[in-house]
Predicted model as a PDB file, atoms N, CA, C, CB and O in Angstrom, pLDDT in the B-factor column:
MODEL        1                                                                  
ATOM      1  N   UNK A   1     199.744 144.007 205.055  1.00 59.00           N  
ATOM      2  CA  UNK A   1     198.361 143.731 204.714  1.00 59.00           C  
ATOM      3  C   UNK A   1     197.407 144.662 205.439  1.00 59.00           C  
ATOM      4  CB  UNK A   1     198.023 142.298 205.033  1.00 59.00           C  
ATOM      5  O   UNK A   1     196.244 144.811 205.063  1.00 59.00           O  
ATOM      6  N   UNK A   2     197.918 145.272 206.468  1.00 63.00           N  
ATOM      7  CA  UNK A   2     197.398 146.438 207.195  1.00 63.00           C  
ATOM      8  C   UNK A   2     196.891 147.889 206.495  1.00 63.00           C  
ATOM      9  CB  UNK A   2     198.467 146.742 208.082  1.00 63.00           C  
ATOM     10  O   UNK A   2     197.840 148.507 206.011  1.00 63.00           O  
ATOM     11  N   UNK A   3     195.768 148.459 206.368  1.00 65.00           N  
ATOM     12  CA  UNK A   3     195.306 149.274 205.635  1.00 65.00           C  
ATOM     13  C   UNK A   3     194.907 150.314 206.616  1.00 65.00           C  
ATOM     14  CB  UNK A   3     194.349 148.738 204.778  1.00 65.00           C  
ATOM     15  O   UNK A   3     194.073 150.294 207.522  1.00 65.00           O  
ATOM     16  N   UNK A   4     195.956 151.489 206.075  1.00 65.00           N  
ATOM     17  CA  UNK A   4     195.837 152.939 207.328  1.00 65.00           C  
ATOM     18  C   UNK A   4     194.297 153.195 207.626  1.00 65.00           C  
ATOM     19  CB  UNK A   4     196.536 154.728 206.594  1.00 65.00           C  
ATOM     20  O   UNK A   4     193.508 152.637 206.863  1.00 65.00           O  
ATOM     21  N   UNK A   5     193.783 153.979 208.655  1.00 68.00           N  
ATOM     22  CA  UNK A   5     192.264 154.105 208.568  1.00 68.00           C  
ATOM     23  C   UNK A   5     192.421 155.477 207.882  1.00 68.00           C  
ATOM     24  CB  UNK A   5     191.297 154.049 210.115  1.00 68.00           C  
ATOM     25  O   UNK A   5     193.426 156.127 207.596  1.00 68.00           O  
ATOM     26  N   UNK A   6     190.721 155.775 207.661  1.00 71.00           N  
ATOM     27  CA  UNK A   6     190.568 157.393 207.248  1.00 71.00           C  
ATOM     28  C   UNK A   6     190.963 158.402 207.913  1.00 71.00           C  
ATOM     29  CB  UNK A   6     189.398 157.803 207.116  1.00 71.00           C  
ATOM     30  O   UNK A   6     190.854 158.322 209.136  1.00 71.00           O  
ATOM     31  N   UNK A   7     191.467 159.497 207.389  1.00 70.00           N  
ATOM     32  CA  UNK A   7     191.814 160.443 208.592  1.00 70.00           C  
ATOM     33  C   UNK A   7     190.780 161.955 207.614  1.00 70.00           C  
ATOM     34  CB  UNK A   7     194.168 160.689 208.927  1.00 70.00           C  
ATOM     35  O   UNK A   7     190.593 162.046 206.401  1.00 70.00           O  
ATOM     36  N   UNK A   8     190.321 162.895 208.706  1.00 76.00           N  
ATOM     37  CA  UNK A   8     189.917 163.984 208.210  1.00 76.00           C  
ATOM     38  C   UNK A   8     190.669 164.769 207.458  1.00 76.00           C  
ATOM     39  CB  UNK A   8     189.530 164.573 208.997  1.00 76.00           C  
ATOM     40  O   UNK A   8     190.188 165.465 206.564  1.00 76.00           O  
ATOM     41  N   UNK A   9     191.729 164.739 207.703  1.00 81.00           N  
ATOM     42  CA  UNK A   9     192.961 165.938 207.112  1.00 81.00           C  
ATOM     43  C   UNK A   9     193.393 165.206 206.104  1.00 81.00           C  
ATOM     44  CB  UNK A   9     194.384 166.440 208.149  1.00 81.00           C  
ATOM     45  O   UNK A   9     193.692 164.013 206.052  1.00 81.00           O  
ATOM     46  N   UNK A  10     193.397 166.537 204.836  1.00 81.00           N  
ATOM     47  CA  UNK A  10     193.532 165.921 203.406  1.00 81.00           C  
ATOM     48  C   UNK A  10     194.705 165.060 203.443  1.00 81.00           C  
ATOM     49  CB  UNK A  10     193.706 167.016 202.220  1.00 81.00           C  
ATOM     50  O   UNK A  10     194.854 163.880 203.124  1.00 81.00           O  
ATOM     51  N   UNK A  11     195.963 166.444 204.182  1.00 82.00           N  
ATOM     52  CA  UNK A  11     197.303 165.634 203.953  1.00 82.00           C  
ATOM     53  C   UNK A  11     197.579 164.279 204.592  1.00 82.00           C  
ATOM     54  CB  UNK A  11     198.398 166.443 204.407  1.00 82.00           C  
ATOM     55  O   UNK A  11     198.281 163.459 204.000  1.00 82.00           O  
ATOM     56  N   UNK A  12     197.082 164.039 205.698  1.00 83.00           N  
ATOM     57  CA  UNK A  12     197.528 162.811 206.476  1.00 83.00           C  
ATOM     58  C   UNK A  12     196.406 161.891 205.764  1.00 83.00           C  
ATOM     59  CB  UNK A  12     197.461 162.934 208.344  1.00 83.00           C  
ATOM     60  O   UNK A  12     196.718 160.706 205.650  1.00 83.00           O  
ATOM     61  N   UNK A  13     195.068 162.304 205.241  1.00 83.00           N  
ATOM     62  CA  UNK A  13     194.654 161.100 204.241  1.00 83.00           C  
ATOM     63  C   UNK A  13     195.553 160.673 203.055  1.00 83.00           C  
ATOM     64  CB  UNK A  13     193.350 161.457 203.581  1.00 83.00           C  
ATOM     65  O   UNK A  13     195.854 159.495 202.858  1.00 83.00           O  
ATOM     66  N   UNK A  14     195.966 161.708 202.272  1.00 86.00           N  
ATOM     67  CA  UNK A  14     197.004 161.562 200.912  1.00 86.00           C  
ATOM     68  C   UNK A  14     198.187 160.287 201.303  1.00 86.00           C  
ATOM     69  CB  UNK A  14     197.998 163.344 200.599  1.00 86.00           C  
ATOM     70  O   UNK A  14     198.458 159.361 200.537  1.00 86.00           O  
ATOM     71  N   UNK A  15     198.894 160.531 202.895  1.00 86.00           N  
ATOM     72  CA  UNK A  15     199.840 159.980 203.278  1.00 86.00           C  
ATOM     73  C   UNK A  15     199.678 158.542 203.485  1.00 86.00           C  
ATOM     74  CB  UNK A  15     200.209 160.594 204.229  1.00 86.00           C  
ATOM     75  O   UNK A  15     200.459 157.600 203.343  1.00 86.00           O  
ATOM     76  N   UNK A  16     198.249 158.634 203.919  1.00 84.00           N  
ATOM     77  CA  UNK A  16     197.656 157.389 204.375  1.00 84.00           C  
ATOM     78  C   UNK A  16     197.836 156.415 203.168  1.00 84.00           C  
ATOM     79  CB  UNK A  16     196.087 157.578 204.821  1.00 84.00           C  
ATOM     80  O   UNK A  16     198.359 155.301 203.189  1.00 84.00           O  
ATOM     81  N   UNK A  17     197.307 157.059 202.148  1.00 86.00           N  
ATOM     82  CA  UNK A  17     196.958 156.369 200.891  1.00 86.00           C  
ATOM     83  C   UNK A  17     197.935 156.220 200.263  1.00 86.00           C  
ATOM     84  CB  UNK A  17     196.090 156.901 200.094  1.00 86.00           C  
ATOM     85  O   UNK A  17     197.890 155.435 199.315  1.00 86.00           O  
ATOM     86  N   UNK A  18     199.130 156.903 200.563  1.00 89.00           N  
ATOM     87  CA  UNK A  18     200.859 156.541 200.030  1.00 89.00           C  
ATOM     88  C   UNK A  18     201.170 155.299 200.449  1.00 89.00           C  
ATOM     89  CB  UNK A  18     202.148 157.527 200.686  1.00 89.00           C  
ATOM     90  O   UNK A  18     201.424 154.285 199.798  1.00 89.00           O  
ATOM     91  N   UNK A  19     201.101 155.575 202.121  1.00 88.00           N  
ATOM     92  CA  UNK A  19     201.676 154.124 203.041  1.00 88.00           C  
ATOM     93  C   UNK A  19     200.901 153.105 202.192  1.00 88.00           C  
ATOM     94  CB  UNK A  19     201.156 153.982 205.020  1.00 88.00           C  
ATOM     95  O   UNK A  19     201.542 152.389 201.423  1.00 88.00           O  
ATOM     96  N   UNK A  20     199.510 152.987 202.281  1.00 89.00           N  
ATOM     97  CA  UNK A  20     199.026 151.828 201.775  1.00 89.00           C  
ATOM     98  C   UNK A  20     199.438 151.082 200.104  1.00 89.00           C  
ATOM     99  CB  UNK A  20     197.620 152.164 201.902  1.00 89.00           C  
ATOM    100  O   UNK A  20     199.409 149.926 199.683  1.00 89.00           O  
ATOM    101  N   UNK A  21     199.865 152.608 199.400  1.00 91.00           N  
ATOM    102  CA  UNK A  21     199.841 152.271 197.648  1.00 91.00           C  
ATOM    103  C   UNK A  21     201.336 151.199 198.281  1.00 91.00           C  
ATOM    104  CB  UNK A  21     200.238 154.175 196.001  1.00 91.00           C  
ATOM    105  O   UNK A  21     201.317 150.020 197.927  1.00 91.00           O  
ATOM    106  N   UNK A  22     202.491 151.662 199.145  1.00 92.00           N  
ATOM    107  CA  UNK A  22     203.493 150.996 199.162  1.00 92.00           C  
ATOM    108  C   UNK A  22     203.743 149.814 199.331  1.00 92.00           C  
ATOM    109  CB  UNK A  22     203.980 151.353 199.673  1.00 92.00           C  
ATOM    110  O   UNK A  22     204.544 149.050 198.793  1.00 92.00           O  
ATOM    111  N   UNK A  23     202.350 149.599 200.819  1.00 90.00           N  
ATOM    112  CA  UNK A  23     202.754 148.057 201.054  1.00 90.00           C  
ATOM    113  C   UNK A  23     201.823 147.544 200.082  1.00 90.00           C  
ATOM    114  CB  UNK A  23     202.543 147.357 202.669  1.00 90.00           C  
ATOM    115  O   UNK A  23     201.761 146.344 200.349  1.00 90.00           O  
ATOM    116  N   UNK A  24     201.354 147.687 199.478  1.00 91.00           N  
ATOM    117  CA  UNK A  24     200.551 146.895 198.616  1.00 91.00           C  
ATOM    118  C   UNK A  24     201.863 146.536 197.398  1.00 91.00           C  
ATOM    119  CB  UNK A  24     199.002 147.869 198.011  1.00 91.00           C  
ATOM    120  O   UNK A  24     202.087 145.367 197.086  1.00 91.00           O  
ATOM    121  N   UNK A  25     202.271 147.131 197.086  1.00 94.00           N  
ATOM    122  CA  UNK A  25     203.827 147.304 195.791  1.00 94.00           C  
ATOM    123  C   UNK A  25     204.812 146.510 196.833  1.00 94.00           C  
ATOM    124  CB  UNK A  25     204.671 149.520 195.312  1.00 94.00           C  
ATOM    125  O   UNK A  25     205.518 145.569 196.471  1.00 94.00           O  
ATOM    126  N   UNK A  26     204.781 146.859 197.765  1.00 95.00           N  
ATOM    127  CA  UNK A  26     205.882 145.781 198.367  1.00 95.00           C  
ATOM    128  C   UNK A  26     205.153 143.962 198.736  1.00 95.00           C  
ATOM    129  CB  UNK A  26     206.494 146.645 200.134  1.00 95.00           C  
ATOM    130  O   UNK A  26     205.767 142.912 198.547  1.00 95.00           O  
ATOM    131  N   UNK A  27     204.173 144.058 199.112  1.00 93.00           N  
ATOM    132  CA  UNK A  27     203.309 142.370 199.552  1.00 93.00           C  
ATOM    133  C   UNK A  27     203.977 142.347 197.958  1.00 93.00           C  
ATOM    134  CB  UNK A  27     200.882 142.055 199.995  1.00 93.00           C  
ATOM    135  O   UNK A  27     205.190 142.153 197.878  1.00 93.00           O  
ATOM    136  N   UNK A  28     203.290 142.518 196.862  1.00 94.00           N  
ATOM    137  CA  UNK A  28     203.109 142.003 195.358  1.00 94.00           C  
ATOM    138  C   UNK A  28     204.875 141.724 195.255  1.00 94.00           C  
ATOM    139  CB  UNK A  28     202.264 143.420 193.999  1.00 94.00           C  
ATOM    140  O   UNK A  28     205.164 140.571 194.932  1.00 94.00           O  
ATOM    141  N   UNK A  29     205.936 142.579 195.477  1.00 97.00           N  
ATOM    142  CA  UNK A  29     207.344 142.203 194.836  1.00 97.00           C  
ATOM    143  C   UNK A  29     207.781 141.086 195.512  1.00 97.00           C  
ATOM    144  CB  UNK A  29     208.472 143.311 194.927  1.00 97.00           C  
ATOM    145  O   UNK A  29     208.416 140.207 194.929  1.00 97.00           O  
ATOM    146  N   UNK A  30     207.427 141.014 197.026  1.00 97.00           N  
ATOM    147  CA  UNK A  30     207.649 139.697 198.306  1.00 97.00           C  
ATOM    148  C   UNK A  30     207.061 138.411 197.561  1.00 97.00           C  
ATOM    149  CB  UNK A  30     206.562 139.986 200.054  1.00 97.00           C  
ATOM    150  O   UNK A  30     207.802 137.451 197.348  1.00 97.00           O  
ATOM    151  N   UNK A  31     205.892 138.405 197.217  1.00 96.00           N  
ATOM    152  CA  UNK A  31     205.025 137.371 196.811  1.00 96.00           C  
ATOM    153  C   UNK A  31     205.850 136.922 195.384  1.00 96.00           C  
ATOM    154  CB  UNK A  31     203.334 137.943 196.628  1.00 96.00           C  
ATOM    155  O   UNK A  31     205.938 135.721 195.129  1.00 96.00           O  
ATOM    156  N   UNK A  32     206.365 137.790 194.597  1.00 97.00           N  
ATOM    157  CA  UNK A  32     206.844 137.233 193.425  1.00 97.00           C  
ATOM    158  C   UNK A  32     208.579 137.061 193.618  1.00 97.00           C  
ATOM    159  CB  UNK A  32     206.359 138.249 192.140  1.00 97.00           C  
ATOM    160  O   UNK A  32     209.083 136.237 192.855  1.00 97.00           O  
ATOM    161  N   UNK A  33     209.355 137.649 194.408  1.00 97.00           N  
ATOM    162  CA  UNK A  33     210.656 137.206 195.049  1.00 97.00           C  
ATOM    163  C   UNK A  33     210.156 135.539 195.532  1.00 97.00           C  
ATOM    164  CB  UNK A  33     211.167 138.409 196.545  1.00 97.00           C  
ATOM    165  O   UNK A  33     210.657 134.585 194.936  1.00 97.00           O  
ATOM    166  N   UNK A  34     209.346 135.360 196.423  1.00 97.00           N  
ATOM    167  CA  UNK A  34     209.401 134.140 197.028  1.00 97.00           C  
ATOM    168  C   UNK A  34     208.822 132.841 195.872  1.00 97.00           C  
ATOM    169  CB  UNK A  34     208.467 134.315 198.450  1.00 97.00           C  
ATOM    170  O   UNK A  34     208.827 131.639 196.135  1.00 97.00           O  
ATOM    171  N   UNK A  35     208.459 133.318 194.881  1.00 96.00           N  
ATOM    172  CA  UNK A  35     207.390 132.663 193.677  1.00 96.00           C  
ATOM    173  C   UNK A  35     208.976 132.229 193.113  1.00 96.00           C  
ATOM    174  CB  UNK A  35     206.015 133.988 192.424  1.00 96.00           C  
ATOM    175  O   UNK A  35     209.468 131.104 193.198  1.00 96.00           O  
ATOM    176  N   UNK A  36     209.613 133.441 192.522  1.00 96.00           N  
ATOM    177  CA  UNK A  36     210.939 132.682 191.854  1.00 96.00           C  
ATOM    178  C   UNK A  36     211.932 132.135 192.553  1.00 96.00           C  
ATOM    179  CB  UNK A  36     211.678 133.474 191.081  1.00 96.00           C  
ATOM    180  O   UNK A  36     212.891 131.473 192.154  1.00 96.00           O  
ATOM    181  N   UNK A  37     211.554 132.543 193.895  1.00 92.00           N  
ATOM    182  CA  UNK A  37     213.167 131.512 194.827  1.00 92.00           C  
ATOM    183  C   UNK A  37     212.563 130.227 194.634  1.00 92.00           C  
ATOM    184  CB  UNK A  37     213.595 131.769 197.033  1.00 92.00           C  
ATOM    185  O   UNK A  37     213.076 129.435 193.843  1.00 92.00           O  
ATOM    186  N   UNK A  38     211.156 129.834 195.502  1.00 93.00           N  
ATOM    187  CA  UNK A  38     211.327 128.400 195.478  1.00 93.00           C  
ATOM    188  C   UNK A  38     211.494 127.499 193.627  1.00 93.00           C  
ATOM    189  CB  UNK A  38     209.800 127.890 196.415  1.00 93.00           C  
ATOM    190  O   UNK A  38     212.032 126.419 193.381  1.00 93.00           O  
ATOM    191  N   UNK A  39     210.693 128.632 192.494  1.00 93.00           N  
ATOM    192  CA  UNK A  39     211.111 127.649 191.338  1.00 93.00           C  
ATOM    193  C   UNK A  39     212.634 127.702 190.994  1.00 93.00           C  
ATOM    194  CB  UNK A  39     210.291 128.006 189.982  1.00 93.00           C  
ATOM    195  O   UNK A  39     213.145 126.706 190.483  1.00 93.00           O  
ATOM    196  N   UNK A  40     213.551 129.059 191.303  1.00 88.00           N  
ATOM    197  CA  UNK A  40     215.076 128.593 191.265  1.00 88.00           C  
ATOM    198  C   UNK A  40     215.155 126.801 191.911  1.00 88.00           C  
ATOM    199  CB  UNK A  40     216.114 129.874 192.466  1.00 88.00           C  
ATOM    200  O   UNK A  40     215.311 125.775 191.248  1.00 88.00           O  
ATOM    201  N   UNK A  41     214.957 126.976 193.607  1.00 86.00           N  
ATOM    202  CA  UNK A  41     215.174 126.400 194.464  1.00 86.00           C  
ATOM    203  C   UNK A  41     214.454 124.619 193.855  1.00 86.00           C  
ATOM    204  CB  UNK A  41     214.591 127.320 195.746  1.00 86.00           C  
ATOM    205  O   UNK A  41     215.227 123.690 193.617  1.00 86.00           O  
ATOM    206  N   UNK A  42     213.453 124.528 193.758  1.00 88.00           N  
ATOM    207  CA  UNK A  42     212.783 123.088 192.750  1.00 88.00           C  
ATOM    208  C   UNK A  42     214.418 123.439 191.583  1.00 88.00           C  
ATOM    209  CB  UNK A  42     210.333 123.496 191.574  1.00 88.00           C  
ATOM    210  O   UNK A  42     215.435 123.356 192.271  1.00 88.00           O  
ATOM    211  N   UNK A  43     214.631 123.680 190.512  1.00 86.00           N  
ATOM    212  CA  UNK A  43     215.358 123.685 189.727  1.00 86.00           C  
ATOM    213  C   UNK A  43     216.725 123.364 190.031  1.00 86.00           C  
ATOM    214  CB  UNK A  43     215.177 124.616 189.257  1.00 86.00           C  
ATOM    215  O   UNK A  43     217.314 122.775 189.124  1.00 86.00           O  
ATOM    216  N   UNK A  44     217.411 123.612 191.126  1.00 82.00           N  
ATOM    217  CA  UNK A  44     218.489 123.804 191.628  1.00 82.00           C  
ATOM    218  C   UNK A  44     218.627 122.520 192.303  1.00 82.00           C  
ATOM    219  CB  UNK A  44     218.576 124.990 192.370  1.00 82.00           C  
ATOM    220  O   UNK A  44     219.765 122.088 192.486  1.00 82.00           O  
ATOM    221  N   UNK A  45     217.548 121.812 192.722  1.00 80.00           N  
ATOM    222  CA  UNK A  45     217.636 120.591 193.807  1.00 80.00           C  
ATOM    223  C   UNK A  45     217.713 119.531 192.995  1.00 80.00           C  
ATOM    224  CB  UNK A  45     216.396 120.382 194.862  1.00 80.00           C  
ATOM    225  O   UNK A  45     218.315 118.493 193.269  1.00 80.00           O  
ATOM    226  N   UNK A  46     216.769 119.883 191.403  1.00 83.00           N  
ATOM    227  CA  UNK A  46     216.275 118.093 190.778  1.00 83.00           C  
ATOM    228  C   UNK A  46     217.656 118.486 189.753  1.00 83.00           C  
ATOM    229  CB  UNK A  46     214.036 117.661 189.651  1.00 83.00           C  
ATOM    230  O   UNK A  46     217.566 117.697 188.812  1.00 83.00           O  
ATOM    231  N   UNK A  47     218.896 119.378 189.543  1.00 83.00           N  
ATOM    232  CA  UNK A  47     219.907 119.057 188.330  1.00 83.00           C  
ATOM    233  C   UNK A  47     220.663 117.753 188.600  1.00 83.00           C  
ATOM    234  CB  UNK A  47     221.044 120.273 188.122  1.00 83.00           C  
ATOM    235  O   UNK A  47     221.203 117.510 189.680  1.00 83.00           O  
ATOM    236  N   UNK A  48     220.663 117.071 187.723  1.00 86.00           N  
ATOM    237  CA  UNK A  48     221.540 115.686 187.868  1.00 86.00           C  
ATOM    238  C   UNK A  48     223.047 116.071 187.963  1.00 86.00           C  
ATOM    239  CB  UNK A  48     221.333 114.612 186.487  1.00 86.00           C  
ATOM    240  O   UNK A  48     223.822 115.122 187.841  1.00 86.00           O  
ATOM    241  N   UNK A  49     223.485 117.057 188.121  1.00 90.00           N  
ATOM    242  CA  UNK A  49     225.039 117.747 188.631  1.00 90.00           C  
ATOM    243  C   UNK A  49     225.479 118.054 189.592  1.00 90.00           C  
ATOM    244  CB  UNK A  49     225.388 118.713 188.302  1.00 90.00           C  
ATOM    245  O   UNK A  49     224.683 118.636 190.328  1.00 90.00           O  
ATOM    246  N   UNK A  50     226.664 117.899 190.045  1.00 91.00           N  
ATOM    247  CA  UNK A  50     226.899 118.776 191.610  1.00 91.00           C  
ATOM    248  C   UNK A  50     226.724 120.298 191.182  1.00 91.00           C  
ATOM    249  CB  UNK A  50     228.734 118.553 192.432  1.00 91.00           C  
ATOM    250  O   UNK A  50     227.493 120.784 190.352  1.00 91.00           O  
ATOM    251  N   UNK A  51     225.864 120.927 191.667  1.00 90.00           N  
ATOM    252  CA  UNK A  51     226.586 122.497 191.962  1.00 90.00           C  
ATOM    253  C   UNK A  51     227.123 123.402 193.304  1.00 90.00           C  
ATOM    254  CB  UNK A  51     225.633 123.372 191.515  1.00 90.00           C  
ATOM    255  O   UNK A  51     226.734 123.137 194.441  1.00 90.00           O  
ATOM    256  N   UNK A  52     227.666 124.033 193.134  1.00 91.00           N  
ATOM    257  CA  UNK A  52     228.609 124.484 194.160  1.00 91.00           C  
ATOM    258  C   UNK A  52     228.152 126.168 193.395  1.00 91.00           C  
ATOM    259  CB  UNK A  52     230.600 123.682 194.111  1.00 91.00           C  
ATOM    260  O   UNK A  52     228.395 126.582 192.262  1.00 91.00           O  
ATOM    261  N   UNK A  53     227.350 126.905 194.660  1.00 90.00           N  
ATOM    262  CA  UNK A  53     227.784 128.423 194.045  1.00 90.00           C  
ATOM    263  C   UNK A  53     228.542 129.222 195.382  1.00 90.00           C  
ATOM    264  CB  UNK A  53     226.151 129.462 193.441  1.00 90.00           C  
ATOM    265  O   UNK A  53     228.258 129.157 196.577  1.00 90.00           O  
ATOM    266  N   UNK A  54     229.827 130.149 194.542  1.00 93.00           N  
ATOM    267  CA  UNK A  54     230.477 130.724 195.403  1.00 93.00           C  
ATOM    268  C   UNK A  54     230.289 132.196 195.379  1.00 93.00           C  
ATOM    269  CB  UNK A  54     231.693 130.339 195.284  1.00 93.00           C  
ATOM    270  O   UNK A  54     230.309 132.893 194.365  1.00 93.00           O  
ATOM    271  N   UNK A  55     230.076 132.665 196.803  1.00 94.00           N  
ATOM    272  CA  UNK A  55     230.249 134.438 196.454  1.00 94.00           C  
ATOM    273  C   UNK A  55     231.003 135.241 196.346  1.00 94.00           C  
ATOM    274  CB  UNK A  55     229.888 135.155 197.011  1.00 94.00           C  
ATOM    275  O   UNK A  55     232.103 134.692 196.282  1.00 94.00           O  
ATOM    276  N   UNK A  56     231.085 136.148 196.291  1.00 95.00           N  
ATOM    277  CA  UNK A  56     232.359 136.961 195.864  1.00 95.00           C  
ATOM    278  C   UNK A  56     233.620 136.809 196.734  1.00 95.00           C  
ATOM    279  CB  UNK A  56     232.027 138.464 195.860  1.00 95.00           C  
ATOM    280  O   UNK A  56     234.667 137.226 196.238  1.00 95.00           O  
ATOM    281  N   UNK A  57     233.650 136.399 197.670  1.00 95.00           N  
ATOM    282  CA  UNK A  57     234.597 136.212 198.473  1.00 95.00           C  
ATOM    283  C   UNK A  57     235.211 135.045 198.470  1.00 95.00           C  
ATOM    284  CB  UNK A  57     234.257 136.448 199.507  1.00 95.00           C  
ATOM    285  O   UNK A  57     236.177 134.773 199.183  1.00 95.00           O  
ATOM    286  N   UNK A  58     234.591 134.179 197.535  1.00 95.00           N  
ATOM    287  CA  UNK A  58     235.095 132.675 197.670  1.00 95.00           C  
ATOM    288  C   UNK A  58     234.469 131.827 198.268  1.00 95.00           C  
ATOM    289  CB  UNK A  58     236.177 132.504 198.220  1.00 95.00           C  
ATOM    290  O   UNK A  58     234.508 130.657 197.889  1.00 95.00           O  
ATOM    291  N   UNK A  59     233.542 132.322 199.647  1.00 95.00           N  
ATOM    292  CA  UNK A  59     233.246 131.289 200.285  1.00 95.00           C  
ATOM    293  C   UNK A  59     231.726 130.550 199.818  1.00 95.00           C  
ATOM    294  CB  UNK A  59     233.343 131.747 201.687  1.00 95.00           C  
ATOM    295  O   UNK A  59     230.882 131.163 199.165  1.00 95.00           O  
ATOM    296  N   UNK A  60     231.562 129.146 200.277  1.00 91.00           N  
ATOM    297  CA  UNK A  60     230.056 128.431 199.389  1.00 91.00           C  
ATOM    298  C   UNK A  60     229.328 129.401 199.987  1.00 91.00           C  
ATOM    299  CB  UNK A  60     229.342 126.600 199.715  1.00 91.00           C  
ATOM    300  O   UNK A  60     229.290 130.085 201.009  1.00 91.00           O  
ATOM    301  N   UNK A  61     228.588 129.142 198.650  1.00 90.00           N  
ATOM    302  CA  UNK A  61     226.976 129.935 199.550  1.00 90.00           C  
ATOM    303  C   UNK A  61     225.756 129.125 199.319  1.00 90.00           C  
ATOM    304  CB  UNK A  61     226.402 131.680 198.862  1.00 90.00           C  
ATOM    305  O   UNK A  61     224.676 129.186 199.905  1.00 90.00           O  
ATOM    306  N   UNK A  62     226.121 128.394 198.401  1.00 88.00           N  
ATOM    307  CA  UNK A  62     225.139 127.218 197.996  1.00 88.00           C  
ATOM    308  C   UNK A  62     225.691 126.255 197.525  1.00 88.00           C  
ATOM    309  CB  UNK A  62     224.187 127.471 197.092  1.00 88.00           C  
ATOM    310  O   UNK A  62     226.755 126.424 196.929  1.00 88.00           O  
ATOM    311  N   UNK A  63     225.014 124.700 197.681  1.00 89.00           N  
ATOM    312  CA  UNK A  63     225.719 123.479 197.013  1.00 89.00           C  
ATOM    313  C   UNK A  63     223.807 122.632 196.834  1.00 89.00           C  
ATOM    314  CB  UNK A  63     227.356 122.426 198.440  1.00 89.00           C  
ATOM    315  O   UNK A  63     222.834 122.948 197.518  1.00 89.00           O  
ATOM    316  N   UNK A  64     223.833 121.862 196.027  1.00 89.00           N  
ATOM    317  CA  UNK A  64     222.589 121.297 195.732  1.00 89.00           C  
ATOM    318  C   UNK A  64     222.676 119.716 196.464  1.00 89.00           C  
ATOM    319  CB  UNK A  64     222.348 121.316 193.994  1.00 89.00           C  
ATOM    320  O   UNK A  64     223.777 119.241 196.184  1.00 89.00           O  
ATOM    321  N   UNK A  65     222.021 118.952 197.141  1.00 87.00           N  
ATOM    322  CA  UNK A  65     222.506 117.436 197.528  1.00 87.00           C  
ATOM    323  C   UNK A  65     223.537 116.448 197.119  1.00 87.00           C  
ATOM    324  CB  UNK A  65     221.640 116.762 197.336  1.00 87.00           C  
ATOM    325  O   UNK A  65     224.194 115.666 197.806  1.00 87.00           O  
ATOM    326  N   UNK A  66     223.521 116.735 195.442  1.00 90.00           N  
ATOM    327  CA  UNK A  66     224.651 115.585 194.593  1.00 90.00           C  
ATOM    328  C   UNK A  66     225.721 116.451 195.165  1.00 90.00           C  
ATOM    329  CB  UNK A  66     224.670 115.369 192.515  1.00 90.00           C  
ATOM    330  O   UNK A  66     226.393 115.692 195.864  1.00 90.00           O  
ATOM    331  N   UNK A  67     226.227 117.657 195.227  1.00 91.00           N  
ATOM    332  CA  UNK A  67     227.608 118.063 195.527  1.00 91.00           C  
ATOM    333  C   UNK A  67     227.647 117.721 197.032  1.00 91.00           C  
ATOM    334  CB  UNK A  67     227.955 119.685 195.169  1.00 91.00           C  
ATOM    335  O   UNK A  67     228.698 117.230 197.445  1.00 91.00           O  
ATOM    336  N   UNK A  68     226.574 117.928 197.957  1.00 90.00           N  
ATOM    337  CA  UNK A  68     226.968 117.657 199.179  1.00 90.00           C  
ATOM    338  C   UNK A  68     227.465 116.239 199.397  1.00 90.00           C  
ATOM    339  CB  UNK A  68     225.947 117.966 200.002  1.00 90.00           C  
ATOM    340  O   UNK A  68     228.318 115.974 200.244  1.00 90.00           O  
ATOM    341  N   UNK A  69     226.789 115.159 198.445  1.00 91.00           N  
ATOM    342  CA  UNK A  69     227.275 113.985 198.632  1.00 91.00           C  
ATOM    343  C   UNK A  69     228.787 113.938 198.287  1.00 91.00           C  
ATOM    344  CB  UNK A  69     226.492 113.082 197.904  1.00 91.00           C  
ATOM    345  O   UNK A  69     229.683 113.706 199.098  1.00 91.00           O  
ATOM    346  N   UNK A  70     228.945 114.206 196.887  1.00 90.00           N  
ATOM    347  CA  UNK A  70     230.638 114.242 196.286  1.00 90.00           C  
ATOM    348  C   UNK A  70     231.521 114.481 197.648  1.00 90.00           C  
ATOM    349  CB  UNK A  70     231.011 115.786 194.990  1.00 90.00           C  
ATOM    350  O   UNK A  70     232.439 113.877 198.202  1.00 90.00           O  
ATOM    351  N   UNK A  71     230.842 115.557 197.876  1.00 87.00           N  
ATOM    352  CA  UNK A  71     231.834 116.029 199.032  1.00 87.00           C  
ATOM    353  C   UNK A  71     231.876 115.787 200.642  1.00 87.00           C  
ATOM    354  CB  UNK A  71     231.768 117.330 198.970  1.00 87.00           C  
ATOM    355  O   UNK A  71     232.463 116.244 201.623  1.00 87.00           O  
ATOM    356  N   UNK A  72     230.911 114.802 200.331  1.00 91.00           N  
ATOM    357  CA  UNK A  72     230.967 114.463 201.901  1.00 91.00           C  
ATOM    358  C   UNK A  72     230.779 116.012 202.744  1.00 91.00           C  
ATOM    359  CB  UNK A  72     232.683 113.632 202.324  1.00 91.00           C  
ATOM    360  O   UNK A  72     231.621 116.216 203.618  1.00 91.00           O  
ATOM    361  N   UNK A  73     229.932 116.884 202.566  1.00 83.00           N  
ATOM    362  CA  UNK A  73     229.440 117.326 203.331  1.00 83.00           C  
ATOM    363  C   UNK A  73     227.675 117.163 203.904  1.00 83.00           C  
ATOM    364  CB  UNK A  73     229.894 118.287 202.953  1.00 83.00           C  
ATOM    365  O   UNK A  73     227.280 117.807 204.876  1.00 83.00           O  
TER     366      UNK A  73                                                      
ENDMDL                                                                          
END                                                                             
């Protein structure tokens, strides 16, 4: 959210105004990553199913409350 200050020199202004175009493109992709986790996350909590998701390795990486109950974890 930090905005470089002015600088006299064209190039380190140009740069300035890079850094800033970026975090501005990065806040906006953060803000909409965290927008669709929690509606996954609402979606994922109210399914009337156990789910269990596994990653490539096999091991859980996610389970929703009804599976934790099934399973007594």
């Amino acid at each position: 959210t930090h905005q470089l200050r002015d600088y006299d020199i064209e190039e380190l202004q140009n740069l300035a105004h890079a850094f800033d175009y970026m975090g501005d493109e990065l806040s906006g992709t953060i803000r909409k990553l965290r927008h669709q986790k929690a509606k996954l996350e609402s979606m994922f909590s109210s399914l009337e199913e156990g789910i269990i998701v596994i990653d490539k390795k096999g091991y859980i990486d996610e389970t929703n409350e009804l599976a934790r109950k099934l399973l007594g974890l």
